[in-house]
Gaussian input, Z-matrix of N, CA and C with variables (Angstrom, degrees):
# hf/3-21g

backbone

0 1
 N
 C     1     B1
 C     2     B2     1     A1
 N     3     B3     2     A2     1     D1
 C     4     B4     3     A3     2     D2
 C     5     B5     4     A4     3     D3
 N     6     B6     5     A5     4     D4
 C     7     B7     6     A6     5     D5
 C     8     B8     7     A7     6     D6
 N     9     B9     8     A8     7     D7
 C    10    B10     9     A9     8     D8
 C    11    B11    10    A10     9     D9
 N    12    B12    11    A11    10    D10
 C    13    B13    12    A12    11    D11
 C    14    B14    13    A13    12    D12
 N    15    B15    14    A14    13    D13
 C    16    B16    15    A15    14    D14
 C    17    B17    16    A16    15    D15
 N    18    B18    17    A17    16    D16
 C    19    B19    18    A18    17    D17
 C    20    B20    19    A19    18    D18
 N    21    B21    20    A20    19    D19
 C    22    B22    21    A21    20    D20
 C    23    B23    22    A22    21    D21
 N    24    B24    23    A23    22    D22
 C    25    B25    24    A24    23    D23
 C    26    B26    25    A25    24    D24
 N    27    B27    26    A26    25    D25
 C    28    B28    27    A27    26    D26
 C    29    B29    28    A28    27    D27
 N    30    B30    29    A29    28    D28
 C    31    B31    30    A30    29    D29
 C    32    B32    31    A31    30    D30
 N    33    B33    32    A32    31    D31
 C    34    B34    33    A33    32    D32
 C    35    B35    34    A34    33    D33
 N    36    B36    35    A35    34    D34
 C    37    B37    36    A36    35    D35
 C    38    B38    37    A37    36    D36
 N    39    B39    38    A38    37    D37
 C    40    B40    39    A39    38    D38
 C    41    B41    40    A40    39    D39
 N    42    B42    41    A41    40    D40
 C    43    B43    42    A42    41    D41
 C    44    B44    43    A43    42    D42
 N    45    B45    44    A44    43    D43
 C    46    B46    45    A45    44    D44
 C    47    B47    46    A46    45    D45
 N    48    B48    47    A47    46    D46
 C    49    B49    48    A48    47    D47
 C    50    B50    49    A49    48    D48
 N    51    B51    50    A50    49    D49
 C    52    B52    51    A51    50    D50
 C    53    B53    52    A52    51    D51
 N    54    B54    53    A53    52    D52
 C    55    B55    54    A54    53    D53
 C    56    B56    55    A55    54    D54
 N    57    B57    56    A56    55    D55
 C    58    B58    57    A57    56    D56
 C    59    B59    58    A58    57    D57
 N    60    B60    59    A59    58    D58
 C    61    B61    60    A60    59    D59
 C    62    B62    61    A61    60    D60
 N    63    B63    62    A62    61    D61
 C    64    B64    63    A63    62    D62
 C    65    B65    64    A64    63    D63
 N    66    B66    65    A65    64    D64
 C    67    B67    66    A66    65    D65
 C    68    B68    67    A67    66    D66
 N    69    B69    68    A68    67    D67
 C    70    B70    69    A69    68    D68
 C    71    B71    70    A70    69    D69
 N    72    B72    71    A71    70    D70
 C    73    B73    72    A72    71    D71
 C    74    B74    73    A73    72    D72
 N    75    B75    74    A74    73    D73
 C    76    B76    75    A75    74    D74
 C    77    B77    76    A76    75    D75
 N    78    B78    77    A77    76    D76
 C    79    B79    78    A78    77    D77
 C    80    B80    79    A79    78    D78
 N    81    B81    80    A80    79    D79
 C    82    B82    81    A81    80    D80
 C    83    B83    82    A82    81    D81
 N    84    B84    83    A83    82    D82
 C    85    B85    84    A84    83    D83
 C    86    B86    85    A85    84    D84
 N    87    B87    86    A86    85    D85
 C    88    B88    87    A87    86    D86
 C    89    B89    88    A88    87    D87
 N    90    B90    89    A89    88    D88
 C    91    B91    90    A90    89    D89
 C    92    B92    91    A91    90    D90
 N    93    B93    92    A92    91    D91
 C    94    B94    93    A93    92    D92
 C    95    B95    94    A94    93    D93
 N    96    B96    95    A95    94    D94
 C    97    B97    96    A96    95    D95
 C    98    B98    97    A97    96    D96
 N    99    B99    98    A98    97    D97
 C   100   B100    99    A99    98    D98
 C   101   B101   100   A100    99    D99
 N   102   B102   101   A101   100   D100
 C   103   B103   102   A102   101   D101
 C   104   B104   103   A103   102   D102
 N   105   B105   104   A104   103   D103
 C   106   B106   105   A105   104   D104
 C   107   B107   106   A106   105   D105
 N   108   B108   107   A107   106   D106
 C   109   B109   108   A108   107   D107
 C   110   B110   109   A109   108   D108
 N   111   B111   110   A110   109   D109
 C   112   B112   111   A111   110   D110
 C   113   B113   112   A112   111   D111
 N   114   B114   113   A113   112   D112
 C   115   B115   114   A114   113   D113
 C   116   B116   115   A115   114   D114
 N   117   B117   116   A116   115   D115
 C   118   B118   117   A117   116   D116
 C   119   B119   118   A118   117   D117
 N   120   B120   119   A119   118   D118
 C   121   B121   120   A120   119   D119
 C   122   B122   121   A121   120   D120
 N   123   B123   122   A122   121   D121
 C   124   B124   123   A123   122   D122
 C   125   B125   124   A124   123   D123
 N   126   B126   125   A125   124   D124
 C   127   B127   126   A126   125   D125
 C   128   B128   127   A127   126   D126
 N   129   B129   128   A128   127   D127
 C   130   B130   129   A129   128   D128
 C   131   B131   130   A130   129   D129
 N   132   B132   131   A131   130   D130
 C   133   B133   132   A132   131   D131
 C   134   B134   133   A133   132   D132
 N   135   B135   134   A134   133   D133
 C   136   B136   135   A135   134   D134
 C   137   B137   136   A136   135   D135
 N   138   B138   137   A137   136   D136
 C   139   B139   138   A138   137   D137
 C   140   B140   139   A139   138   D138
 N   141   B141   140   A140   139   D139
 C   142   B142   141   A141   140   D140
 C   143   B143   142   A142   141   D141
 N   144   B144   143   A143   142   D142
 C   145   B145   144   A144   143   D143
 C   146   B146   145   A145   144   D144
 N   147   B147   146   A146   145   D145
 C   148   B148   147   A147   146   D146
 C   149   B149   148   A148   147   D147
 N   150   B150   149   A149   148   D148
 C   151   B151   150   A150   149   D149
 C   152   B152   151   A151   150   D150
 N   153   B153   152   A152   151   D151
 C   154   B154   153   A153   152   D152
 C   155   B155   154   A154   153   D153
 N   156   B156   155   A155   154   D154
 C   157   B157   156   A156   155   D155
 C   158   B158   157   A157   156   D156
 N   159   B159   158   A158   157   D157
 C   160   B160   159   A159   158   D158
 C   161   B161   160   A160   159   D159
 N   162   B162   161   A161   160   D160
 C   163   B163   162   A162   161   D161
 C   164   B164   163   A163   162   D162
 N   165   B165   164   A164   163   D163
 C   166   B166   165   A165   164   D164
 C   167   B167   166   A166   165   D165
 N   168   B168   167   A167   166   D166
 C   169   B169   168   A168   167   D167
 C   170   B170   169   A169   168   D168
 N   171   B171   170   A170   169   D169
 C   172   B172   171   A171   170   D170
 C   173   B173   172   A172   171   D171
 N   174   B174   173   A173   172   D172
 C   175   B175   174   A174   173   D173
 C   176   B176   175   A175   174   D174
 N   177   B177   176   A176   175   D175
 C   178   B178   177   A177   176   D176
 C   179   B179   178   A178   177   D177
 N   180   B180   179   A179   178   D178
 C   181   B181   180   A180   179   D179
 C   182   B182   181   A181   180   D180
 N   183   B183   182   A182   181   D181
 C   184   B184   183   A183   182   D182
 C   185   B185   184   A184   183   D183
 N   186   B186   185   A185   184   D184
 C   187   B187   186   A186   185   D185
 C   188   B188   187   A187   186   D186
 N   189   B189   188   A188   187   D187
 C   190   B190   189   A189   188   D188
 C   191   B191   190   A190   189   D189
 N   192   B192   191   A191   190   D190
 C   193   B193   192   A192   191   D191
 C   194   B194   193   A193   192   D192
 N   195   B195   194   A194   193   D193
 C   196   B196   195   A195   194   D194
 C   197   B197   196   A196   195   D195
 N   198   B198   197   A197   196   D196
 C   199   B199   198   A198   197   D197
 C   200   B200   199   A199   198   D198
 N   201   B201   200   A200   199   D199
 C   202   B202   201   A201   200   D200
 C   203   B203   202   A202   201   D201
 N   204   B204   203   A203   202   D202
 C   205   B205   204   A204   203   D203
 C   206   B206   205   A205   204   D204
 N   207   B207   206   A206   205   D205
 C   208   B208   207   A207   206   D206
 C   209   B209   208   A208   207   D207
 N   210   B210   209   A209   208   D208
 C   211   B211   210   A210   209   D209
 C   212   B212   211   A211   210   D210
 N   213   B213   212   A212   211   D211
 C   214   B214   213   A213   212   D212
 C   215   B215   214   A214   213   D213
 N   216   B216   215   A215   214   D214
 C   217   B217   216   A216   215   D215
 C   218   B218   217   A217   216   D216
 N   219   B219   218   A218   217   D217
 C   220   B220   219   A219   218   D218
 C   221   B221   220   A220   219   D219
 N   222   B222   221   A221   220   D220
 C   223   B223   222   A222   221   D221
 C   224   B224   223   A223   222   D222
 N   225   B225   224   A224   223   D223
 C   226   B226   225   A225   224   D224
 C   227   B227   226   A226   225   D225
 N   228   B228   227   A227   226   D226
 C   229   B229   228   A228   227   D227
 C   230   B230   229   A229   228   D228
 N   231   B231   230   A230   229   D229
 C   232   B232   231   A231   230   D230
 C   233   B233   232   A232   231   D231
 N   234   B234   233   A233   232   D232
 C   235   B235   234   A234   233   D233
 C   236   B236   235   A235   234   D234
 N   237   B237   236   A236   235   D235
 C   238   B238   237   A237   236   D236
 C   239   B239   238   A238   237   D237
 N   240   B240   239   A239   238   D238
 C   241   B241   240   A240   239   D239
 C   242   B242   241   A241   240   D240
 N   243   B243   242   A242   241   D241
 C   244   B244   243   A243   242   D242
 C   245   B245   244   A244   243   D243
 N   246   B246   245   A245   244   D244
 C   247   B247   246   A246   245   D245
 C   248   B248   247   A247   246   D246
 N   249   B249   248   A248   247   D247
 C   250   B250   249   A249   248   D248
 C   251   B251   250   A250   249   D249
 N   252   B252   251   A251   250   D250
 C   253   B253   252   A252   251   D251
 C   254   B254   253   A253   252   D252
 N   255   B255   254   A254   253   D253
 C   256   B256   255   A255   254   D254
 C   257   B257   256   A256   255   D255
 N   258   B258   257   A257   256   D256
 C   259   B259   258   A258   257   D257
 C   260   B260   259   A259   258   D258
 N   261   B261   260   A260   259   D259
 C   262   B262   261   A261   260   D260
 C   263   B263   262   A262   261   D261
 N   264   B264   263   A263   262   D262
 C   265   B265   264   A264   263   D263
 C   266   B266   265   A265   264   D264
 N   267   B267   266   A266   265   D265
 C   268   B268   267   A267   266   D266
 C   269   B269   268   A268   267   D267
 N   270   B270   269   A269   268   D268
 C   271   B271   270   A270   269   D269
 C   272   B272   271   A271   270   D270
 N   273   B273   272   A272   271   D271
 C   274   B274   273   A273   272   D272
 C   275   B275   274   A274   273   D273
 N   276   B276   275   A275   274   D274
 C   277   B277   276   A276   275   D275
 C   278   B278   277   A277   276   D276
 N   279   B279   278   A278   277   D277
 C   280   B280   279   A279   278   D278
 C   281   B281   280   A280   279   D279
 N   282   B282   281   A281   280   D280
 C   283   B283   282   A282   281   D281
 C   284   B284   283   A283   282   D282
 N   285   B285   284   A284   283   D283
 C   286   B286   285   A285   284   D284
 C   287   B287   286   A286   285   D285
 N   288   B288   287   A287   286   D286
 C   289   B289   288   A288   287   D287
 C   290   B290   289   A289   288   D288
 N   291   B291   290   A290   289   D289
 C   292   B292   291   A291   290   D290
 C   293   B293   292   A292   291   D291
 N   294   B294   293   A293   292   D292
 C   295   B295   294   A294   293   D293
 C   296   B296   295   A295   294   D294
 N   297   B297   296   A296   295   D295
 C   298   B298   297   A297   296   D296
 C   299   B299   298   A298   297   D297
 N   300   B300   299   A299   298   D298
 C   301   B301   300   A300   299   D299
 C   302   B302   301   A301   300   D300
 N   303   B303   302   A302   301   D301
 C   304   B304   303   A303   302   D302
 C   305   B305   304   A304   303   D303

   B1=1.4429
   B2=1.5271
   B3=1.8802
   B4=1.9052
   B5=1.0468
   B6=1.3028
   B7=1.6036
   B8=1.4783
   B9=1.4194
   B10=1.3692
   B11=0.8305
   B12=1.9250
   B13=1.2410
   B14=1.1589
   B15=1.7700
   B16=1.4151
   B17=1.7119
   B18=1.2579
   B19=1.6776
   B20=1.6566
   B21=1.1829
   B22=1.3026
   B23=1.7728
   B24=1.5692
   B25=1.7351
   B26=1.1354
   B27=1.5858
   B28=1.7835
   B29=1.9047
   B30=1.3917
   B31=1.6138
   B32=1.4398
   B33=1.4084
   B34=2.1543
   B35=1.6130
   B36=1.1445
   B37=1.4007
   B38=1.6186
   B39=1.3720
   B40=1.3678
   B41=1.3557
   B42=0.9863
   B43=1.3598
   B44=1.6830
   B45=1.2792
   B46=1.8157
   B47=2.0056
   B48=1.1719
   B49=1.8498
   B50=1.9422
   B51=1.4932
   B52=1.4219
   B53=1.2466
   B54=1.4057
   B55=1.8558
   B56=1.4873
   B57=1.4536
   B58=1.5511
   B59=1.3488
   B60=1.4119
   B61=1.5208
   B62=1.8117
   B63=0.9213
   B64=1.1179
   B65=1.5798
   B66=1.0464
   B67=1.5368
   B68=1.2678
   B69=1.3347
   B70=1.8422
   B71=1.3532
   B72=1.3594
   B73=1.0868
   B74=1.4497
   B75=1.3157
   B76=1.3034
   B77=2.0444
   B78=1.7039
   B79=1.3658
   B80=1.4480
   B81=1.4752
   B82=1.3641
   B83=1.4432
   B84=1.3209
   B85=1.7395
   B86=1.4434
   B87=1.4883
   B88=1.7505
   B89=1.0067
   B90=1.2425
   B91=1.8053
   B92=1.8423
   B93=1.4013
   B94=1.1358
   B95=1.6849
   B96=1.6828
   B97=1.2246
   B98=1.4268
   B99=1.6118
   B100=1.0250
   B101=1.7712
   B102=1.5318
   B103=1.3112
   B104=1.6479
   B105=1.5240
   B106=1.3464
   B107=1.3514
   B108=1.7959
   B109=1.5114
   B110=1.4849
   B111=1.1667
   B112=1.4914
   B113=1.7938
   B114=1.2815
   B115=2.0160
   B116=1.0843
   B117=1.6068
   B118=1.5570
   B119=1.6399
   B120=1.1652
   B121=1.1544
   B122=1.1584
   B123=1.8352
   B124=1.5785
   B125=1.4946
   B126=0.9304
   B127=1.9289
   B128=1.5642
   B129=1.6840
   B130=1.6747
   B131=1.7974
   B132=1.2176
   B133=1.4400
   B134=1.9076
   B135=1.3323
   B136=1.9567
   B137=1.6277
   B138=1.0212
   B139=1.3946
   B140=1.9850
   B141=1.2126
   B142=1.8269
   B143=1.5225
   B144=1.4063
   B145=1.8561
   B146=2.1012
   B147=1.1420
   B148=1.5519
   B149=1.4155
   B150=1.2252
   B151=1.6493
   B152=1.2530
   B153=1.4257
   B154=1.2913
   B155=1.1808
   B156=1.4271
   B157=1.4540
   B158=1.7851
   B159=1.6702
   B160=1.6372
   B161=1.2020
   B162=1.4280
   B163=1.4891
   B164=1.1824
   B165=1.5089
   B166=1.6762
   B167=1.6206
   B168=1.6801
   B169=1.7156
   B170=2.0843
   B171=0.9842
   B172=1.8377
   B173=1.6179
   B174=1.0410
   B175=1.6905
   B176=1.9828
   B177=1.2512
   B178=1.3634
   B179=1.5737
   B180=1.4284
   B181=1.4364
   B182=1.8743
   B183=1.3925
   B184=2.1216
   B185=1.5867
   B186=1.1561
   B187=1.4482
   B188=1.8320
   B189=1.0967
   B190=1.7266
   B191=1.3778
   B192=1.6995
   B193=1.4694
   B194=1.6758
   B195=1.0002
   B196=1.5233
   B197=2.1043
   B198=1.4681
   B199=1.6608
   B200=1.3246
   B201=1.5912
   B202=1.3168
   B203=1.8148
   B204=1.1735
   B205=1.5538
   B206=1.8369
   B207=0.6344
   B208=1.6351
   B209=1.6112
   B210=1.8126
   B211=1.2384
   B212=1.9344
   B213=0.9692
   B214=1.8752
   B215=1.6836
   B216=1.6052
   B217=1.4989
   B218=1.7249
   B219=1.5144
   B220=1.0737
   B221=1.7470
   B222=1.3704
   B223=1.4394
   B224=2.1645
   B225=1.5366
   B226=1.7217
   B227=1.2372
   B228=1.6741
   B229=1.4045
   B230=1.4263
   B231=1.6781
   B232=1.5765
   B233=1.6694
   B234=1.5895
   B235=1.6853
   B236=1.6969
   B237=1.0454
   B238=1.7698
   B239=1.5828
   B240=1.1805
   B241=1.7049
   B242=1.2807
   B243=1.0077
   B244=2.0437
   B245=1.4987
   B246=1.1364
   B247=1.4124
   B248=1.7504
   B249=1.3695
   B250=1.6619
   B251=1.6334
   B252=1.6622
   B253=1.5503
   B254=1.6425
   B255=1.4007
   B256=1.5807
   B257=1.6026
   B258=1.7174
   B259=1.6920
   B260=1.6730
   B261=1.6873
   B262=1.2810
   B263=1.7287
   B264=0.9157
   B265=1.5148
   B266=1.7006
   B267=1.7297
   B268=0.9455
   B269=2.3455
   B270=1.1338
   B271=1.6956
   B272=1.2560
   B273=1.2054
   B274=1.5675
   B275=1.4670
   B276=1.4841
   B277=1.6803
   B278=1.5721
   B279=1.0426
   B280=1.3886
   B281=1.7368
   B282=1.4189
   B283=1.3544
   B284=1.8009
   B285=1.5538
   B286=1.8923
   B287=1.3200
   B288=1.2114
   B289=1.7193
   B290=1.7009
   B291=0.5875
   B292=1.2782
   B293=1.7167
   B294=1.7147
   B295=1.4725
   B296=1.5946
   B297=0.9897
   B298=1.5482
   B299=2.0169
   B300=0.9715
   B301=1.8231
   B302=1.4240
   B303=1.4767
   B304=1.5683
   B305=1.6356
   A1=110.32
   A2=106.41
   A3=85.73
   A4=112.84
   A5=138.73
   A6=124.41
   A7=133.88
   A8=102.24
   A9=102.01
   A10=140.65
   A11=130.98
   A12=136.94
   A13=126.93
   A14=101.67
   A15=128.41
   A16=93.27
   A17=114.36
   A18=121.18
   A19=95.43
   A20=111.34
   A21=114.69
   A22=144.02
   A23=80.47
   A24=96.21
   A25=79.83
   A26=153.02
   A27=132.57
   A28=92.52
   A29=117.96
   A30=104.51
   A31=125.71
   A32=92.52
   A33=96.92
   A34=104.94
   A35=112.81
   A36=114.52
   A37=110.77
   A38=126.58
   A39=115.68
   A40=92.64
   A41=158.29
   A42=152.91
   A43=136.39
   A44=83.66
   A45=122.73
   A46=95.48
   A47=91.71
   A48=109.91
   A49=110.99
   A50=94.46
   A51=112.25
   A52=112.51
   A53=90.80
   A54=106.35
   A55=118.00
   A56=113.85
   A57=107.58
   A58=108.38
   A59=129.50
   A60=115.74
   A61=93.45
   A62=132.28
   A63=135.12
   A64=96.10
   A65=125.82
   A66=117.78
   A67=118.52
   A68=131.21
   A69=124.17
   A70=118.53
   A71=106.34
   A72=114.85
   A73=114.75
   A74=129.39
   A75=117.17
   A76=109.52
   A77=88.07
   A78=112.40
   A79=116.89
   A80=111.84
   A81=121.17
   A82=91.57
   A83=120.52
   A84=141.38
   A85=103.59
   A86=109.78
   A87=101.19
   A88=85.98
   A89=152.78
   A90=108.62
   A91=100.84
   A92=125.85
   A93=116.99
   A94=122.46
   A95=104.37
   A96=140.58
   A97=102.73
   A98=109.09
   A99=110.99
   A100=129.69
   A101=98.68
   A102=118.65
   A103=130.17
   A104=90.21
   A105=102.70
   A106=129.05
   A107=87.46
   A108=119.37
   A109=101.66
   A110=145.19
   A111=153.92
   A112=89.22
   A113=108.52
   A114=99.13
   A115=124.02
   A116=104.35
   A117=107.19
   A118=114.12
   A119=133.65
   A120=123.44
   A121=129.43
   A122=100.74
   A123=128.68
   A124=106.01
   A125=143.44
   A126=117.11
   A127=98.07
   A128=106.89
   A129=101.45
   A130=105.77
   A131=100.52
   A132=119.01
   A133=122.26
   A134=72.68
   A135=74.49
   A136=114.05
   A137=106.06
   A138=109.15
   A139=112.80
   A140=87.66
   A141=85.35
   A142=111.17
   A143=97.18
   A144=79.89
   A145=97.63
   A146=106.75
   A147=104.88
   A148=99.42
   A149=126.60
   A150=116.00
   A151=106.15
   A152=119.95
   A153=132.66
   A154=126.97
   A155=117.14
   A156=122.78
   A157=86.59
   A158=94.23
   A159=106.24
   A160=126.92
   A161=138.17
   A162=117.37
   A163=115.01
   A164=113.39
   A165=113.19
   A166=103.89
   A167=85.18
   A168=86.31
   A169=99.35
   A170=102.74
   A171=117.03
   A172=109.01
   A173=93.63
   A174=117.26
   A175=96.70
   A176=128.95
   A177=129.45
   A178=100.66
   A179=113.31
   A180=130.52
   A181=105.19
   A182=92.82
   A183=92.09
   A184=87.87
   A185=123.56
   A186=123.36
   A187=123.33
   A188=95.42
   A189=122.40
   A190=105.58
   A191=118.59
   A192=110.44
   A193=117.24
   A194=119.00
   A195=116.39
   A196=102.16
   A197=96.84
   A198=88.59
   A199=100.44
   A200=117.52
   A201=128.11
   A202=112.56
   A203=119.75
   A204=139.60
   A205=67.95
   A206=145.20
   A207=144.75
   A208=87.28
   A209=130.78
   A210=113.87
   A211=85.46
   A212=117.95
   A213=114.46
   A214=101.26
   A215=110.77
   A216=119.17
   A217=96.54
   A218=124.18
   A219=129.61
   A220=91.13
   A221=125.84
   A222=108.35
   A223=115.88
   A224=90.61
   A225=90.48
   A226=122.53
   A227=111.63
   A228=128.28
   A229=117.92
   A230=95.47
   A231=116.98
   A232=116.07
   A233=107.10
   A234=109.30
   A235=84.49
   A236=106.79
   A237=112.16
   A238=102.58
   A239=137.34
   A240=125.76
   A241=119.31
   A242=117.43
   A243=119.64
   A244=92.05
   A245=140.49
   A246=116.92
   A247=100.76
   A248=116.85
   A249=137.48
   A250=85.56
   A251=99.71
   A252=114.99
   A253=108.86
   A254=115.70
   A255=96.23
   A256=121.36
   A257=112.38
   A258=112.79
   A259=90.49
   A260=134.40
   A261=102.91
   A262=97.30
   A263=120.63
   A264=120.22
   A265=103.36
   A266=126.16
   A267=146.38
   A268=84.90
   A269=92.49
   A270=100.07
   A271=91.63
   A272=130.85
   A273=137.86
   A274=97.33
   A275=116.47
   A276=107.99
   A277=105.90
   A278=124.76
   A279=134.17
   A280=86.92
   A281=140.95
   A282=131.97
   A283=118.32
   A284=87.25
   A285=87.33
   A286=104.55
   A287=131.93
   A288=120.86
   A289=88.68
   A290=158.86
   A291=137.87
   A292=121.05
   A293=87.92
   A294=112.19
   A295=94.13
   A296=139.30
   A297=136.29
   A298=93.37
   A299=111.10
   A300=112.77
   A301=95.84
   A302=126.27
   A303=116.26
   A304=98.18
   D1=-48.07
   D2=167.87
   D3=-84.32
   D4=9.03
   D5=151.19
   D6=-27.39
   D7=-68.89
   D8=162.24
   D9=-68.01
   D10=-13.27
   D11=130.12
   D12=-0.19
   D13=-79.47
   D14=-165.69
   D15=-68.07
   D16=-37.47
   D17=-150.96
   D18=-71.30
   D19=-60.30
   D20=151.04
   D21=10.45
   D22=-86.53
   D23=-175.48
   D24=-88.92
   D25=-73.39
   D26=-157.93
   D27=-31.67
   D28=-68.01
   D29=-168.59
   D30=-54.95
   D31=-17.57
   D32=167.99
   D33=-80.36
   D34=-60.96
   D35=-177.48
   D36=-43.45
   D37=-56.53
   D38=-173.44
   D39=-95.87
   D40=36.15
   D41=90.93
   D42=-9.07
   D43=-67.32
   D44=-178.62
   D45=-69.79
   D46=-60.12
   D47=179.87
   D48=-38.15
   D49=-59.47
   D50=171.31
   D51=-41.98
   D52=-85.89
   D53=176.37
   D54=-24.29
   D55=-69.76
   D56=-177.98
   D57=-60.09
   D58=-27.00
   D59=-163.24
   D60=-79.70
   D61=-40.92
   D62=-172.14
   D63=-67.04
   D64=-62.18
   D65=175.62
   D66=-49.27
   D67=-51.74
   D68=146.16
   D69=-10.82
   D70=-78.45
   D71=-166.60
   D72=-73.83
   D73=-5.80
   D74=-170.32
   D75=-99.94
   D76=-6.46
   D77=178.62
   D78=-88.35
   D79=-17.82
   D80=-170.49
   D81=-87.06
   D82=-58.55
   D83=-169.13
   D84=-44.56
   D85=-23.77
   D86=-173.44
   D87=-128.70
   D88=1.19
   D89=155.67
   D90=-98.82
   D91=-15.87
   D92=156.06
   D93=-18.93
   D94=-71.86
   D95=-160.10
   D96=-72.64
   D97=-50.64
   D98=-177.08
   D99=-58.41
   D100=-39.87
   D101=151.09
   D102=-30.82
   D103=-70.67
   D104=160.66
   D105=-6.17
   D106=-87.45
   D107=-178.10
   D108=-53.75
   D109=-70.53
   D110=-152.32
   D111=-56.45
   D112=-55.57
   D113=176.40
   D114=-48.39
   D115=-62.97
   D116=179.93
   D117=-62.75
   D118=-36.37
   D119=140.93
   D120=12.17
   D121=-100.92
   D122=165.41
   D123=-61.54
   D124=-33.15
   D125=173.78
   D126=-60.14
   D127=-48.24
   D128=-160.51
   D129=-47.76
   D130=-63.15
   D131=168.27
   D132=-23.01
   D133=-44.90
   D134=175.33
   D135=-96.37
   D136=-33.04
   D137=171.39
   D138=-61.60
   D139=-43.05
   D140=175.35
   D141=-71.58
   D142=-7.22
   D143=-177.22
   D144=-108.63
   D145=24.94
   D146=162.02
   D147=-101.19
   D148=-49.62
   D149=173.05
   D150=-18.44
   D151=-75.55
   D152=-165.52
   D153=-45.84
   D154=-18.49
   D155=-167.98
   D156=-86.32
   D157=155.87
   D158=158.42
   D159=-20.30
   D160=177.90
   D161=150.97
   D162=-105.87
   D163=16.81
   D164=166.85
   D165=-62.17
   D166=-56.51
   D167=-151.42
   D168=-81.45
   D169=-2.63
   D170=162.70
   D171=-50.05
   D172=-58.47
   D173=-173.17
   D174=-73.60
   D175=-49.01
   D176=-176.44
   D177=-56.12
   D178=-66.71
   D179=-179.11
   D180=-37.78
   D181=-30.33
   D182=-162.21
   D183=-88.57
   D184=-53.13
   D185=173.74
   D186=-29.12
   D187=-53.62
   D188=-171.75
   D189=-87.42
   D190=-3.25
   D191=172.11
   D192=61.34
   D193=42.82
   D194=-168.23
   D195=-98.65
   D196=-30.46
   D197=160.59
   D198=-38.28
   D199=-80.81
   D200=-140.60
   D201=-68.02
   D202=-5.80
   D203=-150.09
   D204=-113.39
   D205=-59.21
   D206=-134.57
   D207=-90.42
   D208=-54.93
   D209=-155.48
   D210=-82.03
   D211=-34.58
   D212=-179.23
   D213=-35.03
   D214=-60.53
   D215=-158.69
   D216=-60.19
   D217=-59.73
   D218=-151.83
   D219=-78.33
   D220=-36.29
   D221=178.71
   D222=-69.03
   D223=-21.50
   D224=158.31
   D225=-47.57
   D226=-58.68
   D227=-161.37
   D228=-56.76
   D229=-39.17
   D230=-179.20
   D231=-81.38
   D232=2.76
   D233=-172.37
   D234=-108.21
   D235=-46.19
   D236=-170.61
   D237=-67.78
   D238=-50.02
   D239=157.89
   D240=-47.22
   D241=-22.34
   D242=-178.97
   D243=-103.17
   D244=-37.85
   D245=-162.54
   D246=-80.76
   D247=-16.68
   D248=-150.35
   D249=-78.61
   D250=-59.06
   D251=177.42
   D252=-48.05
   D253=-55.70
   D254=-166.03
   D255=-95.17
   D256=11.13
   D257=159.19
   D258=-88.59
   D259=-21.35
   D260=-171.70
   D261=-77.65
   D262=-31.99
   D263=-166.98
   D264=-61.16
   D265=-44.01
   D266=-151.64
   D267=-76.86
   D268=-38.09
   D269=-178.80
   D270=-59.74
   D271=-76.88
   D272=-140.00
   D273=-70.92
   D274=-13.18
   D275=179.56
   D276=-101.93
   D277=-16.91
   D278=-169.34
   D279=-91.18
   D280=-34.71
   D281=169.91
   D282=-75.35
   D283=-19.32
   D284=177.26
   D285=-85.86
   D286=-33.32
   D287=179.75
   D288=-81.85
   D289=2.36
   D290=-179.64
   D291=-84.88
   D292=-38.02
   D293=-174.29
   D294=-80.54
   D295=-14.55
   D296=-148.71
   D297=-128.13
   D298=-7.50
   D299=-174.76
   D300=-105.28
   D301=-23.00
   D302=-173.06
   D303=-74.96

């Protein structure tokens, strides 16, 4: 009879467990991606607008390495949004044991 008690709340508890982890993760997966996309985007974007220039200043730009200065900056941007993401995540877990240790 307390079988199903216990049987019970174990299926709520890893229920609840599931659910949020899947909601984590399904939140990470799209701003991951989303990220992504918004960079490659903006490199494509800047890169198409060196075509456009002369081929003096084509040739200045290739000299001075500014492709490569451009994917460095934007691969910063994209390390500093993911690292931003996993001290905020690292917060929200450091507040769930906290609430759960009192």
């Amino acid at each position: 009879m307390y079988y199903a008690y216990i049987g019970l709340m174990l299926f709520d508890i890893v229920g609840r467990l599931v659910t949020t982890a899947m909601r984590y993760l399904s939140i990470g997966a799209v701003t991951y991606y989303g990220v992504n996309f918004v960079v490659s985007e903006a490199k494509d974007y800047i890169l198409a607008n060196f075509i456009t220039a002369p081929p003096l200043v084509q040739h200045i730009l290739g000299l001075l390495k500014v492709d490569i200065a451009v994917n460095i900056l934007l691969a910063a941007v994209t390390t500093r949004v993911i690292l931003a993401g996993i001290d905020k995540a690292a917060d929200g877990r450091k507040k769930f044991q906290t609430v759960f240790r009192a």
